[in-house]
C-alpha positions as CSV (number, residue, x, y, z in Angstrom):
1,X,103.1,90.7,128.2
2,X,100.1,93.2,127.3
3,X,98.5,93.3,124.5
4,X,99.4,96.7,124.4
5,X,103.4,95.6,123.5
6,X,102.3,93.2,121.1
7,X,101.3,93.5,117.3
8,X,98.1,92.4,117.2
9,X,95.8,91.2,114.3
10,X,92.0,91.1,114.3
11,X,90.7,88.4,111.7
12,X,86.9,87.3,110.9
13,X,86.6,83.5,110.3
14,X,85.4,83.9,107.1
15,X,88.9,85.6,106.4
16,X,90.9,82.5,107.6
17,X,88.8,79.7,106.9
18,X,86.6,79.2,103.4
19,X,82.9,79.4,105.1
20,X,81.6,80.1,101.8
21,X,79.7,76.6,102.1
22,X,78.0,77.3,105.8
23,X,77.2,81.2,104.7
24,X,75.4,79.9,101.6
25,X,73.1,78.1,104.0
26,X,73.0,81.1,106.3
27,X,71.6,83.3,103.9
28,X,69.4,80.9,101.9
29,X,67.9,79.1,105.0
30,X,68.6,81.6,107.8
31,X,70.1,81.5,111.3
32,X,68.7,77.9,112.8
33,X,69.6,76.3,109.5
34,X,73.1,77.7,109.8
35,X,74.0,76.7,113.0
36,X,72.7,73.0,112.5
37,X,74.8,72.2,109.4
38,X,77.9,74.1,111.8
39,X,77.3,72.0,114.8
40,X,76.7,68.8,112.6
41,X,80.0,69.4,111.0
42,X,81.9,70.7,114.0
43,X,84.4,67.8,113.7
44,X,85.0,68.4,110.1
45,X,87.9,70.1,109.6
46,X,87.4,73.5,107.8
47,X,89.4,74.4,104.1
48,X,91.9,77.2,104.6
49,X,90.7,80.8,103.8
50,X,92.2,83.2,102.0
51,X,94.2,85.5,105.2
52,X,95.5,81.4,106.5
53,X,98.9,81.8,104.9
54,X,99.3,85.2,106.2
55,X,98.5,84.1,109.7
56,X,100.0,81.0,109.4
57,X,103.5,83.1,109.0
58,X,102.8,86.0,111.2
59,X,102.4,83.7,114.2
60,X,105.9,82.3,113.2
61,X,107.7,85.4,113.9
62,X,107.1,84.1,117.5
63,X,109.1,81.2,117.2
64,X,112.1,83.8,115.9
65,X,112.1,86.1,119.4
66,X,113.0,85.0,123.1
67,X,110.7,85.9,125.5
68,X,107.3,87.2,125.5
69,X,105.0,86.5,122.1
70,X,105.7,90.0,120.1
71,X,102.8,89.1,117.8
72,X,99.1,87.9,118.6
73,X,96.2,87.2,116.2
74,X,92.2,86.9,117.6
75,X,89.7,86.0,116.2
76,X,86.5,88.3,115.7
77,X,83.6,86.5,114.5
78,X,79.8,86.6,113.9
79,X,79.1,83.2,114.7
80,X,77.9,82.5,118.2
81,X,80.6,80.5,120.7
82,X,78.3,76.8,120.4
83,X,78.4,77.6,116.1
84,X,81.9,78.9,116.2
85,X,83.5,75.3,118.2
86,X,84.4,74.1,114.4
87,X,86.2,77.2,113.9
88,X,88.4,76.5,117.3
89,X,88.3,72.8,116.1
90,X,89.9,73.9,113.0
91,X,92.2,76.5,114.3
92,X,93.8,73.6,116.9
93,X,94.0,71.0,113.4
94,X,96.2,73.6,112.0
95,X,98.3,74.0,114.9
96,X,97.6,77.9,114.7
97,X,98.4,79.8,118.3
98,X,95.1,81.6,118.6
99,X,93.8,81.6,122.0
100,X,91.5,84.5,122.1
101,X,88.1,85.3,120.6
102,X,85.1,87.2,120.6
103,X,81.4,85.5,118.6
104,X,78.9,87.5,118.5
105,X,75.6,85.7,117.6
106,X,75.0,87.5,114.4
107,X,75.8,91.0,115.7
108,X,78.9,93.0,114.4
109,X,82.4,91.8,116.1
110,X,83.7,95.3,115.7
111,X,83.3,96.5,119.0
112,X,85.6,94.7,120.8
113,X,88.3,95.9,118.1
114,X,89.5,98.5,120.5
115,X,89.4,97.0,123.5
116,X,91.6,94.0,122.4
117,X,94.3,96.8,121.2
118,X,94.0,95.6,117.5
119,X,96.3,97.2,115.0
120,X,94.7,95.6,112.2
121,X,91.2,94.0,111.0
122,X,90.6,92.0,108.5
123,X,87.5,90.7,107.4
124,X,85.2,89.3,104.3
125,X,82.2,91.8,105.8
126,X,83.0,95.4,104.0
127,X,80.8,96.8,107.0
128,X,82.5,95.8,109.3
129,X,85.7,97.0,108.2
130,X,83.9,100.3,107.4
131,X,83.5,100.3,111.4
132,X,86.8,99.6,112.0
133,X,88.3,102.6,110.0
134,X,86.0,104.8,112.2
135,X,87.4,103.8,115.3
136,X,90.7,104.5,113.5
137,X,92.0,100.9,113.5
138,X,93.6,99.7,110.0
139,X,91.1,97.9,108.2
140,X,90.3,96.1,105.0
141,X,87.3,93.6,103.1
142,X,89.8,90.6,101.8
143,X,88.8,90.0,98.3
144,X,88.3,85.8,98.1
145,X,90.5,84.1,95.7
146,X,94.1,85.8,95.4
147,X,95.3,84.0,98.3
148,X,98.6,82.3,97.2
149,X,100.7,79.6,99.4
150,X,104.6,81.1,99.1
151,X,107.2,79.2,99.5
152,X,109.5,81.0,101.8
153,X,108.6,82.3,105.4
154,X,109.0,86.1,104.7
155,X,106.0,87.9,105.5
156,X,105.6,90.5,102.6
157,X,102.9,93.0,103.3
158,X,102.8,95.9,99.9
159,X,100.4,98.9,100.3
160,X,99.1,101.3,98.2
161,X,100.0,104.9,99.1
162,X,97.3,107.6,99.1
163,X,94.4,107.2,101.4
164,X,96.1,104.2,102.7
165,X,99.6,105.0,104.1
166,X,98.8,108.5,103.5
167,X,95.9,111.1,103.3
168,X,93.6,111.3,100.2
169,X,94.7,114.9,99.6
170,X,96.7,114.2,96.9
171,X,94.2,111.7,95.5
172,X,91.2,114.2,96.1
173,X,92.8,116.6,93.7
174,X,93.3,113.8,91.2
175,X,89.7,112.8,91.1
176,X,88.4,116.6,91.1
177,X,90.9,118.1,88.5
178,X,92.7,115.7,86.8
179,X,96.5,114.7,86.5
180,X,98.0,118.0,84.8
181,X,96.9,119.8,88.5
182,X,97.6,116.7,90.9
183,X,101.0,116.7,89.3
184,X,101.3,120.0,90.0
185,X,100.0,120.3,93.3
186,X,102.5,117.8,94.3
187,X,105.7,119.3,92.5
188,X,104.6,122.7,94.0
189,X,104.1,120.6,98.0
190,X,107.2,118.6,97.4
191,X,108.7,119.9,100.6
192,X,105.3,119.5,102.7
193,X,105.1,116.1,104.1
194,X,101.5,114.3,103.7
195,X,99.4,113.8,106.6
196,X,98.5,110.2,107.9
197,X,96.2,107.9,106.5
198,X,94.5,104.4,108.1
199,X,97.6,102.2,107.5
200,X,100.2,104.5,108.8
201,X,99.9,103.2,112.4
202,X,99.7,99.8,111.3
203,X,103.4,100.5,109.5
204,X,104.9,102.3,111.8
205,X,103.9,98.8,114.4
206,X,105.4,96.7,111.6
207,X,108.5,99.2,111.4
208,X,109.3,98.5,115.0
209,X,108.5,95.0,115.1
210,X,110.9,94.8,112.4
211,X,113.7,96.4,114.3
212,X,113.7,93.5,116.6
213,X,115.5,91.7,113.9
214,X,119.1,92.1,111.9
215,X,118.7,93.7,108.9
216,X,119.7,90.3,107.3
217,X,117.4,88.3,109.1
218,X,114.4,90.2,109.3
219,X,111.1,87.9,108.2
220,X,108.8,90.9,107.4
221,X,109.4,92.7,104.3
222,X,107.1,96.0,103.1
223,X,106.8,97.3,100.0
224,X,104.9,100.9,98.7
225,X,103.6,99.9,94.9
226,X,101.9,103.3,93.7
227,X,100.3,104.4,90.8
228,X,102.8,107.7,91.0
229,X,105.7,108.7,89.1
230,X,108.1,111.4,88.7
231,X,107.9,114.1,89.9
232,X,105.2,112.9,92.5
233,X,107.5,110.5,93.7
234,X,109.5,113.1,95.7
235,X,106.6,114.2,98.3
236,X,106.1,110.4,99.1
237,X,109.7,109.8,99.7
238,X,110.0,113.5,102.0
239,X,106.6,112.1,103.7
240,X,108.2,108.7,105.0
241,X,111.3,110.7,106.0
242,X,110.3,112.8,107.8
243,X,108.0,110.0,109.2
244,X,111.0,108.2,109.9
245,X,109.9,105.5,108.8
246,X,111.7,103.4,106.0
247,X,110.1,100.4,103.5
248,X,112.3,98.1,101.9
249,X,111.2,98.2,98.3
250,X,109.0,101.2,96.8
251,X,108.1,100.6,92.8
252,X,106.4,103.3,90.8
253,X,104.2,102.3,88.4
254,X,103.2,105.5,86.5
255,X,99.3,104.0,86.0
256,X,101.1,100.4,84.9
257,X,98.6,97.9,86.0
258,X,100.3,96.5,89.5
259,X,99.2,92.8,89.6
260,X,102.0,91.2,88.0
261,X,104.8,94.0,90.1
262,X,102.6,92.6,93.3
263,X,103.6,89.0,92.4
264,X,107.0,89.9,91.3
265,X,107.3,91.1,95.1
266,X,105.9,88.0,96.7
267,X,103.1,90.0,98.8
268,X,101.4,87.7,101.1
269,X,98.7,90.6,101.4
270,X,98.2,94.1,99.9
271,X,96.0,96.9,100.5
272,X,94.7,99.5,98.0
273,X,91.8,102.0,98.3
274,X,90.4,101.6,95.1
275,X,88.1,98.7,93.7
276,X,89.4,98.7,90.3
277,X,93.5,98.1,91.4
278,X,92.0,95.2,94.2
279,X,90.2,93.6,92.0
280,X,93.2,93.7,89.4
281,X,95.6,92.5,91.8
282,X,93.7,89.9,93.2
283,X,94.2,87.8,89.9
284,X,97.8,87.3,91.5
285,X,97.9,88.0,95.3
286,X,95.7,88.3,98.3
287,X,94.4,91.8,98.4
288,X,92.6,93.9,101.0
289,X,90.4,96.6,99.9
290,X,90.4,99.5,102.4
291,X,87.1,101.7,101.9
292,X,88.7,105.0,103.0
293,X,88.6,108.4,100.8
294,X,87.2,110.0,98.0
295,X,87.6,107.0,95.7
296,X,84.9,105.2,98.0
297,X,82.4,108.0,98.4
298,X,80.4,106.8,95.4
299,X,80.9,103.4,97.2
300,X,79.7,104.4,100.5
């Protein structure tokens, strides 16, 4: 099977494994110093990072579907291929089906995002990702420490909705003008459907991947959890219609603070444009911050 069938994930090792220990020598003591303490420890097995349980479940879907693999992850990293054998050493410890890889030696792994056919990167490097939206591949900077181990084998992924499953459009006229005219503007372009944003190919992948399953058996489960509410709910809903493309749960919060709605889901991951709702919703899930649209222009 191609690459191009299969759902494919990009991840950084700093995303999968905790490196905080080895980077701390990296940028106190520089590149020499780095790669001695890696090589000297290449036997010790490295703790699990905060994207593990996420892989670690969506390399089980495998094990659901005859045939061909329908999902890959590869691994995208800075380290150079002598540095990165305790990452490979760590990855075959776990038992985790990864096979390919690209170390770069200190350069940026973002290069060979497209031609690997990834549908989603994600990383602990914010420049990276930053990279990875340009080349129009879903993208996100995994915030360390909301990683939670759940206890089923559902993968839940919850995304935010403007400029990430959709356009900043909406959102632009919400930072410029204020909620009276965003809630306006979308009453009044309740009937036009929104254009794309970065995540909408990634759901559309998991949309078909999905349909490989019985409804009752399905291990994937996605959520919407937006700040909207009535009446800006209807352009959203007429948006993934005429997408054709269905989520299983969709919450609107109204403003509500969505950390404790996030854990109520069970999200294994979710993504959000804006620093303020990731860093909120990192006290209680693993969340990837996706550096796309006005709210990240002051950011940028």
């Amino acid at each position: 099977m191609q690459l191009a069938s299969k759902l494919v994930i990009a991840i950084s090792s700093r995303a999968l494994f905790d490196l905080r220990e080895s980077h701390r020598v990296f940028e106190e003591q520089g590149l020499e110093a780095f790669s001695s303490h890696q090589i000297e420890r290449e036997n010790e097995v490295l703790p699990k990072g905060d994207a593990f349980p996420l892989v670690e479940k969506f390399l089980q879907i495998n094990q659901r579907l005859e045939g061909e693999p329908r999902v890959e992850v590869i691994l995208l990293s800075r380290n150079s291929a002598d540095t990165g054998l305790r990452v490979f050493n760590s990855i075959e410890h776990y038992g985790l089906n990864i096979t390919r890889a690209a170390f770069c030696n200190g350069e940026s792994p973002y290069r060979y995002i497209a031609p690997f056919g990834c549908d989603l990167f994600l990383s602990s490097d914010g420049r990276d990702v930053r990279h990875a939206l340009e080349q129009g591949v879903a993208a996100a900077t995994l915030i360390a420490g909301g990683s939670r181990q759940r206890a089923d084998d559902t993968l839940r992924f919850a995304f935010d909705g403007d400029a990430v499953l959709f356009s900043d459009e909406a959102e632009q006229i919400f930072k410029r003008q204020g909620l009276e005219a965003f809630a306006a503007s979308e009453r009044a372009s309740a009937q036009m459907p929104l254009g794309g944003g970065p995540f909408k190919g990634f759901l559309e992948a998991l949309q078909r991947l999905q349909a490989e399953f019985d409804a009752d058996s399905c291990p994937i489960r996605t959520a919407l959890v937006t700040a909207r509410s009535a009446p800006a709910h209807e352009r959203v809903i007429r948006t993934l219609r005429a997408w054709n493309i269905r989520l299983d749960e969709s919450v609107f919060l109204g403003g509500l603070p969505k950390g404790e709605f996030l854990r109520a889901f069970g999200a294994d991951v979710f993504f959000d444009d804006q620093p303020n709702h990731c860093a909120s919703a990192a006290e209680h899930v693993a969340t990837g911050h996706v550096p796309h649209g006005i709210a990240n222009e002051e950011h940028t």
